[in-house]
N, C-alpha and C positions, 0 to 999 in steps of 0.2 A: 244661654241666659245672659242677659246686660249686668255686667260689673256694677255693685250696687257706686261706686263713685262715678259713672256714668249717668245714672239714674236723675239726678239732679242738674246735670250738665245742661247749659241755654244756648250755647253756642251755637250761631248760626240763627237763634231767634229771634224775634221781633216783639217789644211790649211796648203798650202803650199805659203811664198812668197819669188820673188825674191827680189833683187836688197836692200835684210833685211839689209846690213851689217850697214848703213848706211840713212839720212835723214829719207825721210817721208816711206821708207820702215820700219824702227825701229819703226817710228808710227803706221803705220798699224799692225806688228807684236803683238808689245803689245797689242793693242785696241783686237785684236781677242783674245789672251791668258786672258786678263782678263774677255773676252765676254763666256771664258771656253774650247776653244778650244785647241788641240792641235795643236804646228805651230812648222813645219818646215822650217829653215832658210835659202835659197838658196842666194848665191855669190860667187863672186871671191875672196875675201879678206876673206880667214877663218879665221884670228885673230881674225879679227872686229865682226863675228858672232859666236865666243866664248866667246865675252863681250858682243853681244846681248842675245845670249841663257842663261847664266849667271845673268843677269838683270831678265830676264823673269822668270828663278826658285826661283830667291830671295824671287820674289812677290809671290810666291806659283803659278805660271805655269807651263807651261809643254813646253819644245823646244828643237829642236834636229839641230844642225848646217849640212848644205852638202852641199860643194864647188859646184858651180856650176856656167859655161860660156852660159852664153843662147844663143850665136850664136851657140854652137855647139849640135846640135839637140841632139845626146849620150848624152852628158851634162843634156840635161833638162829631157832625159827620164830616166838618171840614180836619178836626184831627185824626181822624182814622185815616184820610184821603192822604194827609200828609205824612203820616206813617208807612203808607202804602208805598206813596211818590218815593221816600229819603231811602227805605230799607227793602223794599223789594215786596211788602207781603206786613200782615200783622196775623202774631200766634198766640197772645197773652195781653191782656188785658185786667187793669186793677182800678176799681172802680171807687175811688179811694175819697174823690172830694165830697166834702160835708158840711154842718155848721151845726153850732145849738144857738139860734137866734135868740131863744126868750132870756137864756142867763141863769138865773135864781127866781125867777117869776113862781110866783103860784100861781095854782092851775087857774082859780077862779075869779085870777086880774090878769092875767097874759093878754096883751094889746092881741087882738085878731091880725094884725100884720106879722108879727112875731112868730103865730102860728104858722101862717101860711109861707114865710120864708123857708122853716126850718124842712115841712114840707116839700116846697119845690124845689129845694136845692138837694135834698138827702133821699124824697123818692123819684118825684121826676126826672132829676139830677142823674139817678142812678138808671134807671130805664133808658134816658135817653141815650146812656153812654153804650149802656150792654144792645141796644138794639143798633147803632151806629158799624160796633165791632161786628154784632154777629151777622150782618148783612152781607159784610166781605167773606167772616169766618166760614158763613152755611156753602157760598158757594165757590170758596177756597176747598172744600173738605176736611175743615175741623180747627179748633182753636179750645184757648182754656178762658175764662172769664172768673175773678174773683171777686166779689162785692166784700163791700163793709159792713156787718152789722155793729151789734154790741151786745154787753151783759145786759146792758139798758132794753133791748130789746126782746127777752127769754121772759121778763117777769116783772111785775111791779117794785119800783123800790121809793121810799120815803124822800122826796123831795129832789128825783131826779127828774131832770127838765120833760115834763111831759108830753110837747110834737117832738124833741127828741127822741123819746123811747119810743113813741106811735111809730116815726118814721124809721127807727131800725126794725122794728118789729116786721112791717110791710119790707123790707127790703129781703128780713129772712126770708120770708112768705112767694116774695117775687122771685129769690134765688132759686127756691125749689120748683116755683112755678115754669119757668124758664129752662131750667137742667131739663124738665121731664118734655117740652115742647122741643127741643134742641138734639135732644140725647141720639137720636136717630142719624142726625146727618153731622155727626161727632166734634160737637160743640160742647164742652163741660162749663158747669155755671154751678161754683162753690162759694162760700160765706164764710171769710174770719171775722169771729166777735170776739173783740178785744174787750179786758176790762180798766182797772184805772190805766194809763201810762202816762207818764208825762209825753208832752206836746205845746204845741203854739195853743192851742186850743186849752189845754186844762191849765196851764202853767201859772195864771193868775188865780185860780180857786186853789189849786194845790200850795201857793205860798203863804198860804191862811192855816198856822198851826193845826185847828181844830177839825179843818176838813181836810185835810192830810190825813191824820188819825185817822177819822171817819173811814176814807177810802179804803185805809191800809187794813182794820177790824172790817172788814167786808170781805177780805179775801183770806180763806182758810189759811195759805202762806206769810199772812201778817203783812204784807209787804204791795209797794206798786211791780208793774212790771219794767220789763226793761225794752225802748222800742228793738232793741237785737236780737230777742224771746219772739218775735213775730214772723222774725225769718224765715226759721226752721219750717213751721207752718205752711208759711208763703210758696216757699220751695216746689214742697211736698206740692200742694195745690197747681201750681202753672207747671210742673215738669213729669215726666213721664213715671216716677215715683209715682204720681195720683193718678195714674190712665185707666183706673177703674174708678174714680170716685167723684160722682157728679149728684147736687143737689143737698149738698152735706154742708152742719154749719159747723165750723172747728172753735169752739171756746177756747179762749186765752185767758183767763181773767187770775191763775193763781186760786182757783178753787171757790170763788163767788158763787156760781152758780151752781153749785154742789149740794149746798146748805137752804136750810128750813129757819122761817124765822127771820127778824129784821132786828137790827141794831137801833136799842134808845134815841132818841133825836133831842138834842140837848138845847137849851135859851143861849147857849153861846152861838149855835150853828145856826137857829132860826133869825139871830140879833144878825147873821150875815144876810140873810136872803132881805130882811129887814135894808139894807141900806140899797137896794135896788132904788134905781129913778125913779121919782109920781109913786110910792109908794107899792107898786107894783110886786114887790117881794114879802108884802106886808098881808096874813093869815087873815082871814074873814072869820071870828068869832063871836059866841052867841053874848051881847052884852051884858055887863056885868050887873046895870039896873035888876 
């Protein structure tokens, strides 16, 4: 029987994720480099993953930065190719980059572009990266792949960005799809949905007192999470702890998703969506003539 402190051990492995350069991509990066792997850092902003890869050899890891646009499928298969070249092999995979293009939009003024980004970067985005890995992984003989969804994505909620939640929705949907197409020639394909956390991403909505609140009455715990809470998960997920668990989505969210019911939406939080550009945050209601 494997030493349960083995279980979690990466040494000797190979991961690639995207969307590193930045938030809770930077978290999972390191979590894996100091789990012993080696991780390569896929995005668009190579600055930002010259100051992540930098970080990670301080601490005595191992990380190799490569630009990388995940809508453009060349794009994602030139970073697996260079994971391949720098470490010998890729065994883990976090498919981590994302956007909410539309902001605060409501549904029924979201510019049609807006849609269609948060789309292509969050589903396509995400297929192109898991079919890039698992092309080496199926005929390497096996790999773990872990997508992103979110709580956004489990259920409806009162003014959260609507191609947002479509597109984590589809990404659960793809995960499972994917684990049960793969499972055979031992490919794992899992889903953390995270709920609030702070990030690059939520960090300008969350410094808005009343949507703070908001987030924090959504999660049974009262509370956001903490990007260090997603670890433990993460772990589980890409190491041999999860050699039986393929197709599964792991909730994070602080107990969100537990609960029945939606929380009040108050003129304070609406007066936010309200200051969106061209009006585009602004409710379509029945006049008052």
């Amino acid at each position: 029987m494997t030493a349960p402190s083995q279980l979690f051990d990466l040494t000797g492995k190979t991961a690639l994720v995207t969307g590193a350069s930045s938030g809770l991509g930077v978290t999972f990066a390191g979590a894996l480099a100091e789990a012993g792997a080696n991780v390569v850092l896929a995005a668009r902003r190579e600055d930002r993953l010259k100051e992540v890869a930098e970080s990670i050899r301080s601490a005595g890891g191992q990380a190799e930065p490569v630009p990388c646009d995940v809508t453009d499928p060349g794009s994602t298969d030139a970073a697996v190719a260079a994971a391949v070249e720098r470490f010998g092999g890729l065994d883990i995979v976090v498919a981590n980059a994302g956007v909410v293009a539309e902001g605060g939009a409501m549904p029924e003024r979201m510019p049609p572009e807006t849609f269609t980004e948060s789309i292509q970067v969050n589903i396509a985005g995400t297929f192109f990266t898991c079919q890039a890995a698992a092309r080496h992984m199926l005929a390497a003989g096996g790999g773990s792949i872990v997508t992103l969804g979110s709580v956004a994505g489990v259920a409806g909620a009162i003014n959260t960005p609507a191609a947002y939640s479509a597109s984590k929705a589809a990404i659960i949907n793809l995960t499972r799809h994917l684990a049960v197409q793969w499972a055979d020639r031992g490919v794992r394909v899992n889903a953390l949905a995270p709920g609030w956390f702070p990030s690059e991403m939520t960090e300008r909505i969350l410094e808005l007192p009343a949507w703070r609140e908001r987030c924090e009455d959504q999660a049974a715990m009262r509370r956001l999470g903490e990007p260090e809470e997603l670890v433990g998960p993460l772990l589980l997920l890409v190491s041999d702890a999860g050699s039986y668990m393929t197709g599964q989505v792991i909730m994070v969210d602080g107990g969100a998703s537990a609960s029945i019911g939606a929380a009040p939406y108050s003129d304070e939080l609406y007066a936010i969506h309200a200051a969106m550009p061209g009006g585009a945050g602004e409710r379509i209601t029945p006049s008052a003539g």
